[in-house]
DOMI-285858 format. One record per residue (C-alpha): chain; x, y, z. Coordinates in nm, 4 decimals. Layout:
BEGIN
(node 'A' (X Y Z))
...
This chain:
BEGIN
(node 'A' (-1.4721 0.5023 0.8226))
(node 'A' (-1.4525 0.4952 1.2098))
(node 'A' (-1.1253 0.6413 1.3374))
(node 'A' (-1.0738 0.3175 1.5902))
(node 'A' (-1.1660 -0.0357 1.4343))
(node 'A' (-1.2073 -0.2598 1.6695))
(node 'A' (-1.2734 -0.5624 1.4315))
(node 'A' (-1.3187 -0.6505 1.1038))
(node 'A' (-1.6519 -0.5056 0.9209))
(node 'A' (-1.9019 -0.7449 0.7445))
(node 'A' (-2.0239 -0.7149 0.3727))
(node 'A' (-2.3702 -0.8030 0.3095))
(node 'A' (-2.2837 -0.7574 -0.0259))
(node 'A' (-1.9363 -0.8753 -0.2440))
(node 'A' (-1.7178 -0.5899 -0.1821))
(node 'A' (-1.7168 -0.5045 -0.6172))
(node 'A' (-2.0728 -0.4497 -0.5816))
(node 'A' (-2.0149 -0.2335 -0.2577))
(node 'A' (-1.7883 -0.0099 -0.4203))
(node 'A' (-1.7164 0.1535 -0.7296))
(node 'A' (-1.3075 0.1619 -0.7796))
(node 'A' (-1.0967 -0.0877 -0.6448))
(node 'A' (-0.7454 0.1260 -0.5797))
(node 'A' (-0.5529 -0.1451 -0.6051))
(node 'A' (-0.1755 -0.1470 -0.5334))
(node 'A' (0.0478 -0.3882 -0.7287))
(node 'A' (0.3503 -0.5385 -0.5725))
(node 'A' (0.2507 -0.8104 -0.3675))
(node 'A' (-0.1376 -0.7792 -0.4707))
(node 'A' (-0.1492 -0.8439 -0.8439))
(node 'A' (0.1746 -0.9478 -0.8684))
(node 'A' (0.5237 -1.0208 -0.7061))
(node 'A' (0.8649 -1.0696 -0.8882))
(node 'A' (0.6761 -0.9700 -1.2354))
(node 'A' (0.4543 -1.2784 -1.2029))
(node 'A' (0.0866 -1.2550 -1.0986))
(node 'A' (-0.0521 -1.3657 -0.7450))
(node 'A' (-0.2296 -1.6552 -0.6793))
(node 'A' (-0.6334 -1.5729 -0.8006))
(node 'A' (-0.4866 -1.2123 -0.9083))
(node 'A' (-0.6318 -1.2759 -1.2606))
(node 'A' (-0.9434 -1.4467 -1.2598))
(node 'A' (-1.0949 -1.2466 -0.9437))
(node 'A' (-0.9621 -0.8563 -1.1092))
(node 'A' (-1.1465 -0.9962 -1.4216))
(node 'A' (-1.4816 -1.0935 -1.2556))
(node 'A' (-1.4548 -0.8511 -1.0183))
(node 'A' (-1.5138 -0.5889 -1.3855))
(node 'A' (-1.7644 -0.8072 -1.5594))
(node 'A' (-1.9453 -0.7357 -1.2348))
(node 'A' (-1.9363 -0.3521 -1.2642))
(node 'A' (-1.6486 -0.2711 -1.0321))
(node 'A' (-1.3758 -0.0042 -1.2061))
(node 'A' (-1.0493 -0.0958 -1.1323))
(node 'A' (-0.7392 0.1477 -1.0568))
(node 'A' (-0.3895 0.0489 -1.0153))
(node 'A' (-0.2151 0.2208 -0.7585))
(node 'A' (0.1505 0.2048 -0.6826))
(node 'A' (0.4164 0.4015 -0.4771))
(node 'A' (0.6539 0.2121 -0.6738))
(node 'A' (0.7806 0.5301 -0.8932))
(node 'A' (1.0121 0.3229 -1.1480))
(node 'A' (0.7920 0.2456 -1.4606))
(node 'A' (0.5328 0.4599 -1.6474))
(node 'A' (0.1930 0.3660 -1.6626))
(node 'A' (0.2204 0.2735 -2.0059))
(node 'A' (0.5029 0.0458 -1.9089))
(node 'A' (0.2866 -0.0795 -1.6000))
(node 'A' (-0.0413 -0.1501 -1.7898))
(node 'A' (0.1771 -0.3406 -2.0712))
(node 'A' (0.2851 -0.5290 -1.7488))
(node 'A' (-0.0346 -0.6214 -1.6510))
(node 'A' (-0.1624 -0.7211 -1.9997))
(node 'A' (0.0959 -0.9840 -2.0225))
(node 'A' (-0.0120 -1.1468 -1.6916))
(node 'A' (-0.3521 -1.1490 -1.8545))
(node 'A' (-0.4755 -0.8094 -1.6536))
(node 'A' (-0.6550 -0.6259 -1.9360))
(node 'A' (-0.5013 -0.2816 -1.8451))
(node 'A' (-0.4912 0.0985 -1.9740))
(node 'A' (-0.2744 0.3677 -1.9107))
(node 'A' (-0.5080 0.5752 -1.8010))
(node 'A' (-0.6437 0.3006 -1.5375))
(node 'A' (-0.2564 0.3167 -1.3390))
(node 'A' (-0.1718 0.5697 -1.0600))
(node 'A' (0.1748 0.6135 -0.9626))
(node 'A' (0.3343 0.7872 -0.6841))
(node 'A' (0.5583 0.9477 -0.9383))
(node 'A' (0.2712 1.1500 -1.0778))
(node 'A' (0.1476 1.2486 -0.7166))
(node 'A' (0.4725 1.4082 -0.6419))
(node 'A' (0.5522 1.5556 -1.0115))
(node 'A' (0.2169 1.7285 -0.9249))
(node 'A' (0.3191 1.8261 -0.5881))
(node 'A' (0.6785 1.9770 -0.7149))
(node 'A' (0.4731 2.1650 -1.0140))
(node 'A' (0.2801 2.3237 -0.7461))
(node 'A' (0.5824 2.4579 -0.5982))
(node 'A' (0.8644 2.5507 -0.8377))
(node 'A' (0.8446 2.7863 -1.1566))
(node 'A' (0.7234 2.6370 -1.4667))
(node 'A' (0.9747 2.4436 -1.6605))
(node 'A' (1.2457 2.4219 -1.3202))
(node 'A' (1.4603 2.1524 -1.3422))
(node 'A' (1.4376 1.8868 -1.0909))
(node 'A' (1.7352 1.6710 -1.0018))
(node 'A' (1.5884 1.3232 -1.0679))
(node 'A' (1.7060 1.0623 -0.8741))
(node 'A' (1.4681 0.7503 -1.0070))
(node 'A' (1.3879 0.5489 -1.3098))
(node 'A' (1.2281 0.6616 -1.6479))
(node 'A' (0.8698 0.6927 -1.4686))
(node 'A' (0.9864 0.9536 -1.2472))
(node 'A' (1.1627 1.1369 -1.5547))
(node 'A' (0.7760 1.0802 -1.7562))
(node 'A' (0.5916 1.2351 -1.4673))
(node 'A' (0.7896 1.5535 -1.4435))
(node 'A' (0.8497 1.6281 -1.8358))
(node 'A' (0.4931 1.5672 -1.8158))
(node 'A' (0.3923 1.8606 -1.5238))
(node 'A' (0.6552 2.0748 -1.7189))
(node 'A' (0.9410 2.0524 -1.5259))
(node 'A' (1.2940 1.9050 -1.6477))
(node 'A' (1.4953 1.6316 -1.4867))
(node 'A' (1.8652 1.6656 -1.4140))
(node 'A' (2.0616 1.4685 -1.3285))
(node 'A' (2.3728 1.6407 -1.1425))
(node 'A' (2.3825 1.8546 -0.8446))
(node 'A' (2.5889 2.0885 -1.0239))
(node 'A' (2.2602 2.1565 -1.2651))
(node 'A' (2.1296 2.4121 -1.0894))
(node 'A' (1.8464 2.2116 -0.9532))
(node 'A' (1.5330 2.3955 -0.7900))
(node 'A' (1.4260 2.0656 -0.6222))
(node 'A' (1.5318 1.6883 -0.5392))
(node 'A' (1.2948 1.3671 -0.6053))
(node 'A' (1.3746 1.0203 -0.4967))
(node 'A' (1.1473 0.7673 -0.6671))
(node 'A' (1.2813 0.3444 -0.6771))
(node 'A' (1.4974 0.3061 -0.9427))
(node 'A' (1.5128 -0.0522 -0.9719))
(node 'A' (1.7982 -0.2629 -0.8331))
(node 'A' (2.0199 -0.1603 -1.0932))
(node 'A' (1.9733 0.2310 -1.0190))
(node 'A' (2.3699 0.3635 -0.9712))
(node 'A' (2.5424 0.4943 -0.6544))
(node 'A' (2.6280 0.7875 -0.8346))
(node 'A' (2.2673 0.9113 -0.8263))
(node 'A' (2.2170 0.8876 -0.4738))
(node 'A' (2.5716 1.0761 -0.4226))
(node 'A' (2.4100 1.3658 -0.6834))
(node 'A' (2.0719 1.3700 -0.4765))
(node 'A' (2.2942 1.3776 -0.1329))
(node 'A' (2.4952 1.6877 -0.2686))
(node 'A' (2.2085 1.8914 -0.3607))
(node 'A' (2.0030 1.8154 -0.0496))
(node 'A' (2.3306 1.9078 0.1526))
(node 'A' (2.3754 2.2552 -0.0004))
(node 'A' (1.9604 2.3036 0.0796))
(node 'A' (1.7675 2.2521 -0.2686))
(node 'A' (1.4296 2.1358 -0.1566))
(node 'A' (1.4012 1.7679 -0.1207))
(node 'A' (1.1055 1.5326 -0.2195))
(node 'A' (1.0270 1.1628 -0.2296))
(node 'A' (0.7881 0.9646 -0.4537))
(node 'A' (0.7314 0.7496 -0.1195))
(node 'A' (0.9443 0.5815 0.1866))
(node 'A' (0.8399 0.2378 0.1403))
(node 'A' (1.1916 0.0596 0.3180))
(node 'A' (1.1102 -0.2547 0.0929))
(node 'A' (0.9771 -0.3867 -0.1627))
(node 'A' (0.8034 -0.7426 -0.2346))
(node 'A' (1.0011 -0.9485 -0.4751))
(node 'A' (0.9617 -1.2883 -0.6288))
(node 'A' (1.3056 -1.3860 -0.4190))
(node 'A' (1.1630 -1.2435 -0.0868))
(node 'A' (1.1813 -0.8790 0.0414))
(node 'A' (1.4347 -0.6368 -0.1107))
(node 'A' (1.4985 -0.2659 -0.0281))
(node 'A' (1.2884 -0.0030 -0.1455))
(node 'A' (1.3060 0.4009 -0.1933))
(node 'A' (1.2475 0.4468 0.1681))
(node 'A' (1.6075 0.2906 0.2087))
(node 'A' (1.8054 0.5154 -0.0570))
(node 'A' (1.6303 0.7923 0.1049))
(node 'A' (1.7501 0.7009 0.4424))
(node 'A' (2.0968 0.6631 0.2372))
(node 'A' (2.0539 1.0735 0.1758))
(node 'A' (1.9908 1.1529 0.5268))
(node 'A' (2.2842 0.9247 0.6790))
(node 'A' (2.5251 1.1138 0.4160))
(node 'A' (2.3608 1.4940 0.4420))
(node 'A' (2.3594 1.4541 0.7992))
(node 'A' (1.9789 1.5999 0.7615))
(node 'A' (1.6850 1.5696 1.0760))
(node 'A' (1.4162 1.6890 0.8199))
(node 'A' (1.1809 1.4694 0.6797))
(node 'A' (1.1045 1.4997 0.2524))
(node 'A' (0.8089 1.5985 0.1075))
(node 'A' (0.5966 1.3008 0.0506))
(node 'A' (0.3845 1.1760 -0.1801))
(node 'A' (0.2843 0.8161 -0.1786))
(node 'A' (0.0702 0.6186 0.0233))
(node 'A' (0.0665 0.7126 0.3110))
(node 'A' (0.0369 1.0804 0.2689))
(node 'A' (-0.2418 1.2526 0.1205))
(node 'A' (-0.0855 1.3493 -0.2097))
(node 'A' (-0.1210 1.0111 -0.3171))
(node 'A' (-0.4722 0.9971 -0.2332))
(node 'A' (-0.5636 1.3104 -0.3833))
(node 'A' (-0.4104 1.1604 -0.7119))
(node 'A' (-0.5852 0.9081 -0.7458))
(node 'A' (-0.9226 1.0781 -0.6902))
(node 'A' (-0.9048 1.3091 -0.9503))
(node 'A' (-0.7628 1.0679 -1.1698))
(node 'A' (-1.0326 0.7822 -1.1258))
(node 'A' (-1.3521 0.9920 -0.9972))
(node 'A' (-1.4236 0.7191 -0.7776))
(node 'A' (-1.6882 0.7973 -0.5333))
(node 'A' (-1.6962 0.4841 -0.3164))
(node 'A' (-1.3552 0.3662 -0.3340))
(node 'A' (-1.1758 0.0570 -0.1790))
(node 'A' (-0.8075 0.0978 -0.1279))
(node 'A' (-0.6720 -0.2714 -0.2181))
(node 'A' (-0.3169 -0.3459 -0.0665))
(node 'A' (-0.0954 -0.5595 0.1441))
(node 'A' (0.0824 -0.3378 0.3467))
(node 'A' (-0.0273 -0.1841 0.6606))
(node 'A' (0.2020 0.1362 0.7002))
(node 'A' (0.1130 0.2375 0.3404))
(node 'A' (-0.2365 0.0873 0.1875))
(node 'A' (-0.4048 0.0535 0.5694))
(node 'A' (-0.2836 0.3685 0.6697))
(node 'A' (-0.3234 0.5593 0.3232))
(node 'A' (-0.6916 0.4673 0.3681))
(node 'A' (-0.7655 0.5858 0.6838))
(node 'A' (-0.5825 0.9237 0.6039))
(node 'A' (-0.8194 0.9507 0.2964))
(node 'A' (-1.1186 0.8326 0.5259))
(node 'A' (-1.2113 0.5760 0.2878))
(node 'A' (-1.2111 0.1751 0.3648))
(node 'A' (-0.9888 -0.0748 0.3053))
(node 'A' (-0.9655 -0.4531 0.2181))
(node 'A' (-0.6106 -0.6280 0.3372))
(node 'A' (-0.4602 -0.9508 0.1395))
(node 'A' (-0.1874 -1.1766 0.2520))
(node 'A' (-0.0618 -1.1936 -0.0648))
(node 'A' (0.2193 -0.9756 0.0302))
(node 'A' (0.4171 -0.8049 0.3137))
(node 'A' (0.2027 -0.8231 0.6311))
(node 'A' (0.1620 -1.1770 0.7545))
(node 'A' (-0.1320 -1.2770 1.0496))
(node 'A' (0.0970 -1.1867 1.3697))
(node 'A' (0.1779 -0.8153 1.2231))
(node 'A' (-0.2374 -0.7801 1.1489))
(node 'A' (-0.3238 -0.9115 1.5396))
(node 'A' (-0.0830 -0.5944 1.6224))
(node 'A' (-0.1953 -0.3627 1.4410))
(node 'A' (-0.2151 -0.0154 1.5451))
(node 'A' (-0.5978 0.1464 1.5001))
(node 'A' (-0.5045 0.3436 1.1570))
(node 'A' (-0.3234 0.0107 1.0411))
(node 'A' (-0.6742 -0.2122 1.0703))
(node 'A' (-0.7868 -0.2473 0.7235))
(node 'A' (-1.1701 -0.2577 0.7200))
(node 'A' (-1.1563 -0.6012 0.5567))
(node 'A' (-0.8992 -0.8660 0.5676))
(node 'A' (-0.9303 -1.1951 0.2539))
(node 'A' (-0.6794 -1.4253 0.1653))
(node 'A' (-0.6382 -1.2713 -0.2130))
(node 'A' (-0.7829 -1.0684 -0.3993))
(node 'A' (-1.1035 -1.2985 -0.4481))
(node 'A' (-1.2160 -1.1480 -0.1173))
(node 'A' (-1.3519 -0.8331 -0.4023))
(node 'A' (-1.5986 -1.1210 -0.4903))
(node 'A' (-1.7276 -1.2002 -0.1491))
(node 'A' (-1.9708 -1.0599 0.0905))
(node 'A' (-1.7753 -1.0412 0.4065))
(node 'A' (-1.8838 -1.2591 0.7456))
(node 'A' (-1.9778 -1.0569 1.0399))
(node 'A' (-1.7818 -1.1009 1.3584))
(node 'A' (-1.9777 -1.1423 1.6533))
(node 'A' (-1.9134 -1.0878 2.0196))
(node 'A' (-1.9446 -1.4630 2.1616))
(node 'A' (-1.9085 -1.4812 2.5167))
(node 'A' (-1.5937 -1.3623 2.6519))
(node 'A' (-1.4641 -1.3054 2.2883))
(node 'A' (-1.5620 -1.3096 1.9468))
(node 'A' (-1.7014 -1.5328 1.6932))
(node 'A' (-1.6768 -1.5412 1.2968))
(node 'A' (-1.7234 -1.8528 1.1123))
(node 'A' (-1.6537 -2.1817 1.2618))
(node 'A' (-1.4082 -2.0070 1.4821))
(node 'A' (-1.4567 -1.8615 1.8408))
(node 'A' (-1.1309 -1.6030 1.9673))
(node 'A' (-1.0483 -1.5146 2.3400))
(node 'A' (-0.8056 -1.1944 2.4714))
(node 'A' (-0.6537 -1.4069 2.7265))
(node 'A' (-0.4698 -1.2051 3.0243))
(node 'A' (-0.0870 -1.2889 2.8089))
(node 'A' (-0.2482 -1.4671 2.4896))
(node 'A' (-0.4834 -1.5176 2.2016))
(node 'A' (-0.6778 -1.8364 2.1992))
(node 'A' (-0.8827 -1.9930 1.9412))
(node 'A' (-1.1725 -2.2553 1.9637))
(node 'A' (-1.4702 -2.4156 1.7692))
(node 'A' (-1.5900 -2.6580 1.5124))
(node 'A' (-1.3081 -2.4802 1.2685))
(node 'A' (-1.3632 -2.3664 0.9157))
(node 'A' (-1.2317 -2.0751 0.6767))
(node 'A' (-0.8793 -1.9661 0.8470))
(node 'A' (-0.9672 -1.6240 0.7014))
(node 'A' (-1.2481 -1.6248 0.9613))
(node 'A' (-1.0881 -1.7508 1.2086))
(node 'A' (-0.7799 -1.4560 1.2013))
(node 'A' (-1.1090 -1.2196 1.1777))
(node 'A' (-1.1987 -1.3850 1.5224))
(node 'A' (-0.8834 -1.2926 1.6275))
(node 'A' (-0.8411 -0.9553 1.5472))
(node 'A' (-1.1625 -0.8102 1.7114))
(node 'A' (-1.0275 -1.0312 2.0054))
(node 'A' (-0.6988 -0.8828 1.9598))
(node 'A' (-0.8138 -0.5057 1.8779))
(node 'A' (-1.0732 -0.4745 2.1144))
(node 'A' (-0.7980 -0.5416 2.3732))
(node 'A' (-0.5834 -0.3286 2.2532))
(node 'A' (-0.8178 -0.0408 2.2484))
(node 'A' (-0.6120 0.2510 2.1256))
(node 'A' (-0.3361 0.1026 2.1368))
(node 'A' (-0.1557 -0.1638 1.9185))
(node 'A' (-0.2087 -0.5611 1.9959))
(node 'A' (0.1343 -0.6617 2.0161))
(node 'A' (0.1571 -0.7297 2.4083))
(node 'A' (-0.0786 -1.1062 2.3268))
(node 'A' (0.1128 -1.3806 2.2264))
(node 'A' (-0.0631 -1.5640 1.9113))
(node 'A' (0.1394 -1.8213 1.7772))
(node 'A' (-0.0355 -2.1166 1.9266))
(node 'A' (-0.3731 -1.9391 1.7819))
(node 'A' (-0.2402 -1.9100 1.4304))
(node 'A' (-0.0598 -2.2407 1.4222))
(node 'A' (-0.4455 -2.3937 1.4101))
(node 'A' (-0.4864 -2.1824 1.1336))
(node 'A' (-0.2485 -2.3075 0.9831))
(node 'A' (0.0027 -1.9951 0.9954))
């Protein structure tokens, strides 16, 4: 994958015959609020029948895979245990790595984060006073107590090594955007008065990746997600491409300015982009053409012309306008509402 996209690739073929594993993350792809995304179902199940593996991939740290892949079964997502990847097992792996066998781990998450470590040996605690050898932060749901964060805060204060399942600041819900385990972490540092950063291990830091290789085999995989600072940016870190739905957090206006490891590879409306080849986009003139659509890089503003057709191409249009612009840097300086309001954003 090319360290600076400048615009969205083309697919000669659908992307589940291009690639082996889809790594697909779950909130706001499959499903949001514990109910499945528009064309979630139908396009994950022909997207199989067509040959393409699929691997569920989540920083969200709060429910075992057991728990997830019963999830997904209701919503009609024929799922295994063995087929999710959480961001609780890539740091349980990462702790194991670095504390005696069988330390105990002051746990400050939900019953998948407890799973993951029992299951890499260790032994989850739950009070600073436990003689902890390490601190995890993994989403606890939004019932998860003050008192843990107060137990994690003491223990990182007195200097027991601190770790984080991820630092996702929200979370897609099916009442709008809600705070995530980035946010009680930040709650840590505010209280332990800390500069230092965790150790990481969900999307976007390698851990994750490195998890989910060795647990799928995949050997052309397409990271599947909706967020840019953890799905678009996890896949560039892992050098492997990426296909973007709006089915989640980012909306059209934060893709136009996104920075170069935030530009997903591909960009589809929902997840039955996995079905589709992918349209090239052309340079047209003084811009760039996909579709119907034609996109300029005015001197203060994105425009958009043509005949019309699929919005999808037409926000394709717009983001090798927008990105080529941009060059290195992020697109944000060109205003795009009037472009996007044709599209019908």
């Amino acid at each position: 994958m090319s360290d600076l996209v400048t615009a969205p690739r083309a697919s000669t073929r659908p992307l589940c015959e291009a690639y082996d594993v889809a790594l697909l993350d779950l909130d706001g792809v499959v499903y949001a609020g514990g109910e499945a995304v528009v064309h979630a179902v139908d396009s994950l199940a022909l997207a199989r029948a067509r040959g393409m593996r699929l691997a569920y991939v989540t920083n969200n740290a709060a429910r075992t895979p057991q728990t997830v892949a019963e999830h997904l079964t209701r919503l009609g997502v024929a799922a295994d245990a063995s087929e999710v990847v959480t961001s609780a097992q890539a740091v349980a792996r990462l702790i194991a790595e670095r504390v005696p066998a069988g330390a105990r781990v002051l746990c400050a998450g939900g019953e998948g984060l407890r799973v993951a470590l029992r299951e890499r040996g260790l032994v989850p605690v739950d009070s600073a006073d436990d003689a902890p050898t390490a601190v995890v932060q993994g989403y606890g749901g939004p019932g998860m107590a003050w008192g843990v964060l107060a137990e994690a805060a003491l223990a990182v204060g007195r200097g027991v090594p601190w770790f984080a399942s991820n630092t996702d600041l929200t979370i897609p819900s099916g009442r709008g955007i809600t705070p995530g385990n980035g946010a009680a972490v930040e709650v840590v540092r505010i209280a332990t008065g800390r500069t230092r950063e965790p150790v990481v291990a969900g999307k976007p830091a390698p851990p994750m990746h490195r998890e989910t290789i060795l647990r799928t085999g995949a050997s052309r995989p397409l990271v599947v997600g909706d967020r840019l600072d953890t799905d678009i940016e996890g896949a560039h870190a892992g050098e492997v491409d990426s296909l973007l739905v709006l089915t989640g957090v980012t909306d059209p206006a934060l893709l136009l300015a996104a920075r170069p490891d935030h530009r997903p590879s591909f960009v589809a409306a929902d997840l039955r982009g996995l079905l589709e080849a992918q349209p090239p986009v052309l340079p047209e003139g003084e811009g760039f053409a996909c579709g119907g659509w034609h996109a300029v890089a005015g001197a203060e503003e994105l425009s958009l012309d043509g005949p019309g057709g699929d919005p999808v191409d037409g926000l394709r249009a717009l983001c090798a306008a927008a990105w080529t612009r941009a060059g290195a840097e992020d697109g944000g300086g060109l205003a795009a509402g009037k472009a996007l309001a044709r599209l019908g954003w």
